[in-house]
C-alpha positions as CSV (number, residue, x, y, z in Angstrom):
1,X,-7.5,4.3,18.1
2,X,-6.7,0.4,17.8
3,X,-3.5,-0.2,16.9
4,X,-3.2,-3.7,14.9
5,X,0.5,-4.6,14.2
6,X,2.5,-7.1,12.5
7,X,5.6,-9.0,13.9
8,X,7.6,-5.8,13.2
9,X,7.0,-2.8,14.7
10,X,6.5,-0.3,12.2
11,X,7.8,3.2,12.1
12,X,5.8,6.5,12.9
13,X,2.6,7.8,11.8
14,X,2.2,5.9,8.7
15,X,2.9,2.5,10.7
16,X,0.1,3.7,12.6
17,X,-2.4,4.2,9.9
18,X,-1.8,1.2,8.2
19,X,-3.0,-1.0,11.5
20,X,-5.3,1.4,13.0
21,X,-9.2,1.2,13.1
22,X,-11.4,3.2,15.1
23,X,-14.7,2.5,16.4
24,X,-17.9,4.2,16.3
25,X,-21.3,4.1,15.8
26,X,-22.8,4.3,12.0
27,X,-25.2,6.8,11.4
28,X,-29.1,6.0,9.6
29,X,-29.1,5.1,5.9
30,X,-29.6,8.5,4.1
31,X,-28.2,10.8,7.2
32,X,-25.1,13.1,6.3
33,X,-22.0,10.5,7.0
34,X,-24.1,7.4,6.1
35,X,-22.9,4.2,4.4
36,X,-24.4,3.4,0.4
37,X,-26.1,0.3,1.3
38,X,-23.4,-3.1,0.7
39,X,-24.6,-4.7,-1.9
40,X,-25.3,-8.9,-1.0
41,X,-21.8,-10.9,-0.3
42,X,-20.6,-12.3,-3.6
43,X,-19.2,-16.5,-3.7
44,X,-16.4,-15.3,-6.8
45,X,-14.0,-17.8,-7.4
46,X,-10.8,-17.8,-4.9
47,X,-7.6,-19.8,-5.1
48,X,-4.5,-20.2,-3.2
49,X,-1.2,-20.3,-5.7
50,X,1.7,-20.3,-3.1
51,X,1.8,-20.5,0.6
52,X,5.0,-19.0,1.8
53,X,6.8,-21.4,4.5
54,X,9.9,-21.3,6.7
55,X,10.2,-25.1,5.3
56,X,14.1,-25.1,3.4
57,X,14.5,-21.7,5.1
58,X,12.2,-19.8,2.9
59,X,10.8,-16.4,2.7
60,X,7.8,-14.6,4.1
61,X,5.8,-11.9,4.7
62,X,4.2,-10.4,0.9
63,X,3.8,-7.4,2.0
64,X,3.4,-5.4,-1.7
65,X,1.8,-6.4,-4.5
66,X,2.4,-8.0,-7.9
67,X,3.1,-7.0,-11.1
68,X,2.3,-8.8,-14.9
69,X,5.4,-8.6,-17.0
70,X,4.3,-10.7,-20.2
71,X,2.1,-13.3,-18.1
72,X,4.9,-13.7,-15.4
73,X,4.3,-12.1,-11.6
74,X,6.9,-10.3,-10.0
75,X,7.1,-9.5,-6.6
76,X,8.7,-9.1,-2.9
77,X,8.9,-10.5,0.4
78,X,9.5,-8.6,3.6
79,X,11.7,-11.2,5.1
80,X,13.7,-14.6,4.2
81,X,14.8,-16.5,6.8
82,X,17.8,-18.1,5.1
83,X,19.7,-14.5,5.0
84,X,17.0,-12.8,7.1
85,X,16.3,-9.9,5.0
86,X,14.1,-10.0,1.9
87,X,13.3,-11.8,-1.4
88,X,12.3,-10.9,-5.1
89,X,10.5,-13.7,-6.5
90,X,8.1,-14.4,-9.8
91,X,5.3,-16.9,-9.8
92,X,3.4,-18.4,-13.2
93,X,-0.2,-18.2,-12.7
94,X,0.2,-21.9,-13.0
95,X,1.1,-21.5,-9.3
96,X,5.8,-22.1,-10.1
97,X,7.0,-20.1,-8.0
98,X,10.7,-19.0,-7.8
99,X,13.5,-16.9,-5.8
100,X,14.9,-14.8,-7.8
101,X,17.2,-13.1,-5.1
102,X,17.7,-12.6,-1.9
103,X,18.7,-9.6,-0.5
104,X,21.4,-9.1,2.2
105,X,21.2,-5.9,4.2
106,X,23.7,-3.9,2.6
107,X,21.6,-3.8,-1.0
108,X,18.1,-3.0,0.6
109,X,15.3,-5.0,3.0
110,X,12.0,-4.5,4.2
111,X,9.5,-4.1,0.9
112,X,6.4,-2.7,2.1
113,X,3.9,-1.4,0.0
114,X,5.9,-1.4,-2.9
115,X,5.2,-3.5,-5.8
116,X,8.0,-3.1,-8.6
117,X,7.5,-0.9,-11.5
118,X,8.9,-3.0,-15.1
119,X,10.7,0.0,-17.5
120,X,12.2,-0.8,-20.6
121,X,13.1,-4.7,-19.3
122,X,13.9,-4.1,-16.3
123,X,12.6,-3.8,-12.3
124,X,12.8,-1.0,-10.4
125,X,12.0,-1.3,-6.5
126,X,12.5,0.2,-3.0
127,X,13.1,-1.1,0.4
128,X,12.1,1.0,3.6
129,X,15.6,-0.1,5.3
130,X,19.1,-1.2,4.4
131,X,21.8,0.3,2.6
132,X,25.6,0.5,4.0
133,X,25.2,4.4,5.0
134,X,22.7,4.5,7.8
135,X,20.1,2.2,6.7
136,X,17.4,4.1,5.6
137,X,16.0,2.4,2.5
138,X,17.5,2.1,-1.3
139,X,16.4,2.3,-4.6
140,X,17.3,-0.7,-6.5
141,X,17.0,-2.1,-9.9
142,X,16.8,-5.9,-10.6
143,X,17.1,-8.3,-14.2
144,X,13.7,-10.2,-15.0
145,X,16.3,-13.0,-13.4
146,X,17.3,-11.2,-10.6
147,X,20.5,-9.5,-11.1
148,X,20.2,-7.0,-8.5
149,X,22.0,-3.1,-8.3
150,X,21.5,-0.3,-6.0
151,X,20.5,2.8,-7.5
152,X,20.6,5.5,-4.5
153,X,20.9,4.3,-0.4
154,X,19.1,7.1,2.0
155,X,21.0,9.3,4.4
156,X,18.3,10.3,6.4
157,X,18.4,13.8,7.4
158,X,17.6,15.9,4.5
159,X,18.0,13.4,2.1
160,X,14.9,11.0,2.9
161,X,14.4,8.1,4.8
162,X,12.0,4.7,4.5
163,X,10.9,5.0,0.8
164,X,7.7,2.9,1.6
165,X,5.8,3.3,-1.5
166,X,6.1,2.1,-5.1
167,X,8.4,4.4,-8.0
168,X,6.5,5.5,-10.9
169,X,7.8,6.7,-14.3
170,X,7.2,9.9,-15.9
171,X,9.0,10.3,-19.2
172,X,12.0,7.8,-18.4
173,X,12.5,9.7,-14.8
174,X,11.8,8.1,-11.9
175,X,9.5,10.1,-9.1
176,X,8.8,8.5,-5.7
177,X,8.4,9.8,-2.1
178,X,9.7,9.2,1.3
179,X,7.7,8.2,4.6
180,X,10.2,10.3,6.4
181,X,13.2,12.0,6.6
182,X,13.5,15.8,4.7
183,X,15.0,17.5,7.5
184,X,13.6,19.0,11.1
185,X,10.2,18.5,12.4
186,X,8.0,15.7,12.6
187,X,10.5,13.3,14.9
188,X,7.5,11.2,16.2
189,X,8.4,8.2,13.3
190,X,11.3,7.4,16.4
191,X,13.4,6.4,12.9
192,X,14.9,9.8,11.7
193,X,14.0,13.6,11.6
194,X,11.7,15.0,8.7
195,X,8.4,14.3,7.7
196,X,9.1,13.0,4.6
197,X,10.1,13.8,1.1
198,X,9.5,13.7,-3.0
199,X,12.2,12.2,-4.8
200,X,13.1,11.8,-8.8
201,X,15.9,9.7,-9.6
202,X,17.0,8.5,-12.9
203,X,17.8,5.0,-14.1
204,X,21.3,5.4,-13.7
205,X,20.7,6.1,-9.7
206,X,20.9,10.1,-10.3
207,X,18.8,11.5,-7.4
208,X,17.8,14.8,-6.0
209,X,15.3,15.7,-3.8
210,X,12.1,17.7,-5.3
211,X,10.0,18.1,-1.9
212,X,10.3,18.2,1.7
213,X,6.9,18.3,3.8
214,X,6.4,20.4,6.7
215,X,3.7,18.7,8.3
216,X,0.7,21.5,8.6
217,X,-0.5,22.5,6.3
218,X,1.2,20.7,3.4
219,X,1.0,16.8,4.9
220,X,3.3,14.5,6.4
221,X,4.5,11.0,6.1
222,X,3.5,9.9,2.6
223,X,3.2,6.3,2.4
224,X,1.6,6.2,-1.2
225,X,3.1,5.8,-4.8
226,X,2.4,9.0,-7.1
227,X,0.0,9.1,-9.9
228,X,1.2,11.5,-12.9
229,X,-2.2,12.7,-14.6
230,X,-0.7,14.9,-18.0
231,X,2.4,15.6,-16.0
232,X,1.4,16.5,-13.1
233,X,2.0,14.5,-9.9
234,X,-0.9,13.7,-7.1
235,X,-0.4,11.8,-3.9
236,X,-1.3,11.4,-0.7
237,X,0.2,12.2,2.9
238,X,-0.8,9.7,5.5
239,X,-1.1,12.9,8.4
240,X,-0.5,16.6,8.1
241,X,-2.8,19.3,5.7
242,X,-4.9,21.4,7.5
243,X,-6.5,19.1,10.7
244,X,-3.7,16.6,10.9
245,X,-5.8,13.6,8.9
246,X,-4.1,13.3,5.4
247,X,-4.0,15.2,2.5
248,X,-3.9,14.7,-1.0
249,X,-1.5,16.8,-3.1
250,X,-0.3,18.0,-6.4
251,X,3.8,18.2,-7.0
252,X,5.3,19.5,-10.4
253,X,8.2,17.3,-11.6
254,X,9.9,20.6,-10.6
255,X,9.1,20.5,-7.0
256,X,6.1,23.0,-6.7
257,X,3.7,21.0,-3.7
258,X,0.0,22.3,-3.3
259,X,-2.8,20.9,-1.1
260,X,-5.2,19.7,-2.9
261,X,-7.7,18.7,0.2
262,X,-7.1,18.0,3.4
263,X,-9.0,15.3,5.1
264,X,-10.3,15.6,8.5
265,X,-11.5,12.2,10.0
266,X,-15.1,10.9,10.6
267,X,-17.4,11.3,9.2
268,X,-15.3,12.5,6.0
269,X,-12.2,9.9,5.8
270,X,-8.3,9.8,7.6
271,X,-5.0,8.5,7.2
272,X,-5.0,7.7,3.2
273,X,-2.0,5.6,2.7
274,X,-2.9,4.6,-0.6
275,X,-2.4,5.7,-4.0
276,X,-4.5,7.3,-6.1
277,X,-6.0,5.9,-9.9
278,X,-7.8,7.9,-12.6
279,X,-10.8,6.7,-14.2
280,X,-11.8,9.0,-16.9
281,X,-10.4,12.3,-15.4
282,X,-11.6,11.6,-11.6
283,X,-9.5,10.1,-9.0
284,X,-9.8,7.3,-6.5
285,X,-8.6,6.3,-3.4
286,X,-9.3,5.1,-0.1
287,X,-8.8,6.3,3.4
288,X,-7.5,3.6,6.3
289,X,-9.2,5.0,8.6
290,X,-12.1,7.6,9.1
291,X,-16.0,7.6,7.8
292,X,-18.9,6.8,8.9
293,X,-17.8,4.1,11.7
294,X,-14.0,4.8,11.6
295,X,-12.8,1.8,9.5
296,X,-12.0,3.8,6.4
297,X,-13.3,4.7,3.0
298,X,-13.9,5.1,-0.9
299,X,-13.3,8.4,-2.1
300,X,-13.2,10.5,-5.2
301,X,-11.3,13.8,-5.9
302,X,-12.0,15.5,-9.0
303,X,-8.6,17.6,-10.0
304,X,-9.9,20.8,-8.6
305,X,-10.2,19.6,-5.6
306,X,-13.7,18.1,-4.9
307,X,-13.8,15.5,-2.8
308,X,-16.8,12.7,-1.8
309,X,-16.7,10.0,0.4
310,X,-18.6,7.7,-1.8
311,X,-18.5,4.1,1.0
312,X,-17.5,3.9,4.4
313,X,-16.9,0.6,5.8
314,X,-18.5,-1.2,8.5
315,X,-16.5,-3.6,9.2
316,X,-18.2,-6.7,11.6
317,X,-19.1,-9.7,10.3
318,X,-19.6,-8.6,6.4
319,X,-17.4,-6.4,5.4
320,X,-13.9,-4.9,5.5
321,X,-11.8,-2.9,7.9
322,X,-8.9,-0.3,6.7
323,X,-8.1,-0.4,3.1
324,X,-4.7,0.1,2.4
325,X,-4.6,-1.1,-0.6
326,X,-4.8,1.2,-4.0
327,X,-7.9,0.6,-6.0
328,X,-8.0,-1.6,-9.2
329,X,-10.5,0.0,-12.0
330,X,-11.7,-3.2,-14.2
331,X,-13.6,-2.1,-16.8
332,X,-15.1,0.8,-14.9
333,X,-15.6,-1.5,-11.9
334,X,-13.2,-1.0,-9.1
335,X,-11.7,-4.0,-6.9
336,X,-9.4,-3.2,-3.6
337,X,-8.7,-5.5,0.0
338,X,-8.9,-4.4,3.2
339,X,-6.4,-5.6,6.0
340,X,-8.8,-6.6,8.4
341,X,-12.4,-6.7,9.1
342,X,-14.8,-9.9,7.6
343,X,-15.6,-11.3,11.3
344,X,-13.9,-12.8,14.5
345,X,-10.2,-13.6,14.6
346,X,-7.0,-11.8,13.3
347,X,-6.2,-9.1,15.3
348,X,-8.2,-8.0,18.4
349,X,-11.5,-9.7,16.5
350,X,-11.4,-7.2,14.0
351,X,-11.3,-10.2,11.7
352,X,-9.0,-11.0,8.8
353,X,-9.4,-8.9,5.7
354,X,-11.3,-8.7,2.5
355,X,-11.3,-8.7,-1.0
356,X,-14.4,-6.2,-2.1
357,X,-15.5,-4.5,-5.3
358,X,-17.0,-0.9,-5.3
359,X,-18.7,1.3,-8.4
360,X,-17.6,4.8,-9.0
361,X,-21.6,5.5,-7.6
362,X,-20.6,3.7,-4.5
363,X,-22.1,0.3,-4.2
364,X,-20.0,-2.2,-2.8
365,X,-19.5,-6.1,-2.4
366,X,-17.7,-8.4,-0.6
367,X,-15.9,-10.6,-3.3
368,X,-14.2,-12.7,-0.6
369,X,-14.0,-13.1,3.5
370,X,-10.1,-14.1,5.3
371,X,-10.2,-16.4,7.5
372,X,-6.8,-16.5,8.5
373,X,-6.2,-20.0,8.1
374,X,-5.1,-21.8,5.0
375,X,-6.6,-18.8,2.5
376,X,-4.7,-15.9,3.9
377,X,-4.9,-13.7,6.4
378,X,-4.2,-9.8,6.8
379,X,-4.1,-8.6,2.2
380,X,-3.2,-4.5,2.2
381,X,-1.2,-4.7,-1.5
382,X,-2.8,-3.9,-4.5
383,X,-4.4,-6.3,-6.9
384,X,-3.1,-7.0,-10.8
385,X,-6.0,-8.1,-13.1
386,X,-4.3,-10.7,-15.9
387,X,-6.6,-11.6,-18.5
388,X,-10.1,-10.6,-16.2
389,X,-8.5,-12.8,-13.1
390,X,-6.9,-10.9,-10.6
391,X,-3.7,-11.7,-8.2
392,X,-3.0,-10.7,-5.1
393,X,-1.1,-11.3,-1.9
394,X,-2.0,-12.0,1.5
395,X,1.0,-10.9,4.0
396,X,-0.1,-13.3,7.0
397,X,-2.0,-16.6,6.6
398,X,-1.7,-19.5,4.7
399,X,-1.2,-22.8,7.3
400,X,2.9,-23.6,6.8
401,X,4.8,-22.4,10.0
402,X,5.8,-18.6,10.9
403,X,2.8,-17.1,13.3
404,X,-0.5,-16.3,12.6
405,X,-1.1,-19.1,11.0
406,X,0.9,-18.5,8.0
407,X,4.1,-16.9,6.6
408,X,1.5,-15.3,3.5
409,X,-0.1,-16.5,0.4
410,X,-0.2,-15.4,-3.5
411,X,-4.0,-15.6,-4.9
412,X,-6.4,-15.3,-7.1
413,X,-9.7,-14.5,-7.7
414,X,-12.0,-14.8,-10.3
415,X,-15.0,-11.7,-9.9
């Protein structure tokens, strides 16, 4: 397994999905495992809105996506270098960007695949570190002007640790999950004991723990945001189930976990760090790794548990390497990135990510090729459609100082 990885080394099994690709040869059009045929690469319209730069001390690193909160974007930065922790900023879709606050270490840093959820007026958000007990990630709340409170800081131990994903809300109670942490077991994250937990926790910072994952057969490590379909909760665990590939699961708001499937690697997919969407009673997702050449997929689950890979990616010179990103359903169309892949470049020539669409049958395009340069390099957050134009981040990329070429981008693109 390739290991890409960013600046920071990342933590455990998840930080291992999320950069990993394998290799592997693709089987004939039409044999069991094959790729749907990629449809011809698409010119859509791209544009750059912000470059992130070191310049006046500025942040970097977008590693989650954005969110529309009456026409404005809201998101986060991994790092700052003013305080050298992270940043919550909005940006018009004019391209005015702003810091809204900078975070200091003792309130939460590190935002990884977390874009904030807006309830009732205000932002709710994690970060995988920080927090003055041992600095295992908080839950925070923010102001539309950034106004920033901590909600609940992490123990570790049987409490959780590294809330990488996204919160979602489920009646006014927030539900999200923890990439590690829960107790004993799983201690190959090097960061604390536990394979990681399910969480609710109300506005007011009222937490308890619903979930604590075992590893075999119930999953390990979930790295995505939950998906509540008529009350009930689905996600996905990045290793663990039955062969040690992933899982997707059910939860009650209660606590009661059930495998829904377990994945197990090519030519059916592997380490699914990415949430799950409905589309008319079926779910999406996608796989970082796994299918027919080991650079992930496009599934669908129904929610009995039947599960089809419907595109595995190539990767080379046309099309995308490990999605992590959740999928975006436009008007029954669905629209994702992949971290690397598109050609030559980016990490060990695995190239520097796309932007691709895919229909719920399976035929896929390439909306848009990295090149690393001024355009971005390296998107794995999940897109926001405002108005039929959708926004995005790039977490590497852009042309203004840090390495690789860029400290990250905002975008957007026009299918």
């Amino acid at each position: 397994m390739r290991i890409r990885r960013f600046r920071y080394t990342l933590s455990g099994c998840v930080a291992a999905a999320l950069l990993a690709g394998c290799g592997g040869s693709q089987p004939p059009i039409g044999a069991p495992g094959a790729m749907p045929q990629t449809l011809p690469y698409s010119s859509s319209s791209y544009k750059i809105l912000h470059r992130f730069s070191l310049d006046r001390r500025g942040a970097y690193e977008p590693l989650s996506g954005l969110i529309n909160v009456s026409g404005a974007l809201y998101g986060t930065t991994f790092g700052d270098d003013l305080t050298g922790y992270s940043t919550l900023f909005d940006i018009a879709t004019s391209g005015e960007y702003k810091t809204l606050h900078r975070f200091h270490g003792a309130d939460g840093f590190g935002s990884w695949d977390a874009p904030l959820l807006e309830l009732n007026g205000t932002l709710y958000g994690t970060t995988y570190y920080g927090g003055k007990s041992a600095g295992y990630g908080v839950v925070f709340s923010a102001t539309p002007s950034g106004a920033e409170t901590v909600l609940h800081r992490f123990a570790g131990g049987s409490d959780g640790a590294g809330p990488w994903a996204a919160l979602i809300d489920v009646n006014g109670t927030l539900y999200g999950t923890t990439e590690s942490g829960g107790g004993s077991g799983c201690t190959d994250t090097g960061y604390t004991k536990g394979c990681g937990t399910v969480f609710s926790i109300s506005s007011s910072g009222e937490e308890t723990v619903l979930y604590r994952f075992a590893g075999k057969p119930d999953g390990a490590h979930p790295g995505a945001a939950l998906l509540d379909v008529s009350g009930t909760l689905y996600g996905t665990t990045s290793t663990g189930g039955e062969y040690g590939d992933g899982c997707v699961f059910t939860i009650s708001t209660s606590g009661s976990e059930n495998v829904l499937y377990s994945f197990n690697g090519k030519p059916d997919g592997s380490y699914p760090i990415a949430p799950l969407i409905d589309v008319n009673g079926t779910l999406y997702g996608t796989t970082n790794g796994g299918g027919a050449s080991g650079d992930g997929t496009v599934f669908s689950i129904s929610t009995a548990g039947t599960e089809k890979v419907l595109y595995s990616f190539a990767g080379g010179s046309a099309d995308g390497v490990g999605p992590a990103a959740p999928l975006l359903d436009v008007n029954g169309t669905l629209y994702g990135t992949t971290a690397n892949g598109g050609g030559a470049g980016c990490y060990q020539n695995d190239g520097c990510g796309t932007v691709y669409s895919v229909s719920t049958s399976g035929a896929e395009q390439v909306l848009h090729i990295f090149t690393g340069g001024s355009d971005g390099a390296v998107p794995h957050a999940a897109l926001v459609n405002v108005d039929g134009t959708l926004y995005g981040t790039t977490a590497l990329g852009g042309g203004l100082g840090c390495h690789r070429k860029g400290c990250g981008t905002v975008f957007e693109i026009t299918p």
